[in-house]
C-alpha positions as CSV (number, residue, x, y, z in Angstrom):
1,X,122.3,110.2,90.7
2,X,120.9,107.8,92.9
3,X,123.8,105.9,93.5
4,X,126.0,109.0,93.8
5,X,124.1,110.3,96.8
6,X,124.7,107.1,98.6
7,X,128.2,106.8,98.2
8,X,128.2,110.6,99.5
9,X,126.4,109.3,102.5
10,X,127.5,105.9,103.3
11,X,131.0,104.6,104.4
12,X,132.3,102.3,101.7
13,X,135.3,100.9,103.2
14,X,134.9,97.7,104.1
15,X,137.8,95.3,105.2
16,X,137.7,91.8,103.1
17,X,137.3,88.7,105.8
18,X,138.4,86.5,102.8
19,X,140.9,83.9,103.7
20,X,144.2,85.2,102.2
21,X,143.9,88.8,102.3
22,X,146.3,91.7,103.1
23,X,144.6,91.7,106.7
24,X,146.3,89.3,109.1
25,X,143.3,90.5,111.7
26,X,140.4,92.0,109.6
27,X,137.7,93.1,112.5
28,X,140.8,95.0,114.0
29,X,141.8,96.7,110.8
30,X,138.2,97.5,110.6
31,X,137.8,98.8,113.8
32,X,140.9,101.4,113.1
33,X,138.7,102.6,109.9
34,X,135.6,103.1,111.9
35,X,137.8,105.0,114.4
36,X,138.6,107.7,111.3
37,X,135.2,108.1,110.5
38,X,135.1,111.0,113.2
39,X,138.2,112.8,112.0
40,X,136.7,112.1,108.6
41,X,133.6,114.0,109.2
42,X,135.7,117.2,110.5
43,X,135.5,119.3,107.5
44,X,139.1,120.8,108.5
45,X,140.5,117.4,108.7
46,X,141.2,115.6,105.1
47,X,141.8,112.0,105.7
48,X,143.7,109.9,102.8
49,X,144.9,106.6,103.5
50,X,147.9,105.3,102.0
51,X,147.8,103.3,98.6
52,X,144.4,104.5,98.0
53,X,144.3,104.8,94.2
54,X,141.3,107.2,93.9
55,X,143.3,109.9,95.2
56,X,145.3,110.3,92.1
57,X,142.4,111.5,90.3
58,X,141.9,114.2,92.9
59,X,145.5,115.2,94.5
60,X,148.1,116.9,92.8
61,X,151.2,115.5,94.6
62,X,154.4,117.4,94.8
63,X,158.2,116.5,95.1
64,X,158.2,117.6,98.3
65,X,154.9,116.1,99.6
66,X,152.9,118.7,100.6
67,X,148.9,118.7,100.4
68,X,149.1,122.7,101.2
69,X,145.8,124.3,100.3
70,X,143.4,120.8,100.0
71,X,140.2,123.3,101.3
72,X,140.1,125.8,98.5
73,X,141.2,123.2,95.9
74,X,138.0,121.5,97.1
75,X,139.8,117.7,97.5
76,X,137.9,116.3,100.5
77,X,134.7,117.2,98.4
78,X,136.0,115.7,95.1
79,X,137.3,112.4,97.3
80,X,133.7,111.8,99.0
């Protein structure tokens, strides 16, 4: 549970730096992630960044796209 508890508590995005990478300017693109952490911490603001493949464990997309009713569903709980 350990581990848990600081994956709750800690940030784990981190931009790679590798030579390569998606990121043509990593300290930039990690600047604009820091910059979400305080919309992040909102708890009427759920934050989900685009091709972020843990999501599909938690959302339940529709055809239209609507995310209506993430609070009750508990989703930025079950994201964290």
């Amino acid at each position: 549970m350990k581990g848990t508890q600081a994956a709750q508590e800690n940030p784990f995005y981190k931009v790679t730096k590798m030579e390569g990478s998606w990121y043509t300017d990593p300290p930039m693109a990690q600047a604009s992630i820091d910059a979400m952490k305080e919309f992040d911490a909102n708890e009427d603001v759920f934050v989900a960044i685009a091709h972020d493949s843990g999501l599909l464990d938690v959302i339940e997309f529709s055809p239209r796209g609507q995310v209506n009713n993430w609070q009750a569903k508990g989703w930025k709980e079950r994201c964290h």
